[in-house]
C-alpha positions in Angstrom: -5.3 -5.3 -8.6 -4.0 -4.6 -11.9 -4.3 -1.1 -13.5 -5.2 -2.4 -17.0 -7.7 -4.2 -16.0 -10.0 -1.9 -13.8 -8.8 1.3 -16.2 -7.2 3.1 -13.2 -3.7 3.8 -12.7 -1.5 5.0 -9.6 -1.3 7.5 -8.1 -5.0 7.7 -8.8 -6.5 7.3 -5.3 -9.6 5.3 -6.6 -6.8 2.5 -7.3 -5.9 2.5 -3.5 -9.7 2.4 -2.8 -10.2 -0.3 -5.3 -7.5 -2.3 -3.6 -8.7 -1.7 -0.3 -12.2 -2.9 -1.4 -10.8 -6.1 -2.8 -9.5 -7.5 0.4 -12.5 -6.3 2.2 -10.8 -3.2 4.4 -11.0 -0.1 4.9 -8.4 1.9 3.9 -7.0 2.6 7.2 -6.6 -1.0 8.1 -4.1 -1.0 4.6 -0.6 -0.7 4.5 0.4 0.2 1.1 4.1 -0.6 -0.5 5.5 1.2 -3.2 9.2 2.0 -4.5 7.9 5.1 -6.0 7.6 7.6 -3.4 5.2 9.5 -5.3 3.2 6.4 -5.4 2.5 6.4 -1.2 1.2 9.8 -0.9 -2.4 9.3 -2.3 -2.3 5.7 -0.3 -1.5 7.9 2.8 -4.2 10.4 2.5 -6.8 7.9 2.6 -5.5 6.9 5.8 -3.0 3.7 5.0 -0.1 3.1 6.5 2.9 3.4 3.7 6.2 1.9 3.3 8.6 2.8 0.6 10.7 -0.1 -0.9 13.8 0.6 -1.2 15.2 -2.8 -0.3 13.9 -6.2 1.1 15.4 -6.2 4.5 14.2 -2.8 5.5 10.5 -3.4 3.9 10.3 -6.5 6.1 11.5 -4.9 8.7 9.0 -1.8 8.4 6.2 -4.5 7.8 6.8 -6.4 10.7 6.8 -3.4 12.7 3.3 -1.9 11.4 1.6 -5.5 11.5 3.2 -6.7 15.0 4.3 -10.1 13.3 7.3 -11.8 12.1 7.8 -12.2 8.4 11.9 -13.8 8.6 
């Protein structure tokens, strides 16, 4: 989804809703990444799961933990 396109920018929460709406879930079946921690609090309150990015091996990591698969 990109905020220029649909007029809405994070940390709107319609954006999360949006996104969530795109791939056909709800919200609480999302896991949202973000490097900006300010970013993942609206994603959180609609009931995603949130990871900040602060570097590949530890967002891989936290992914394959929250989706139960292996990503490496």
């Amino acid at each position: 989804m990109i905020s220029g396109e649909v007029g809405i920018r994070k940390p709107a929460s319609e954006i999360y809703e949006l996104g969530a709406r795109a791939v056909g879930l709800e919200p609480a079946a999302c896991v949202f990444v973000d490097d900006l921690a300010v970013n993942l609090k609206p994603a959180a309150a609609l009931g995603m799961a949130t990871v900040h990015h602060v570097d590949a091996d530890q967002t891989i990591a936290e992914l394959e933990r929250l989706l139960s698969v292996r990503l490496r």
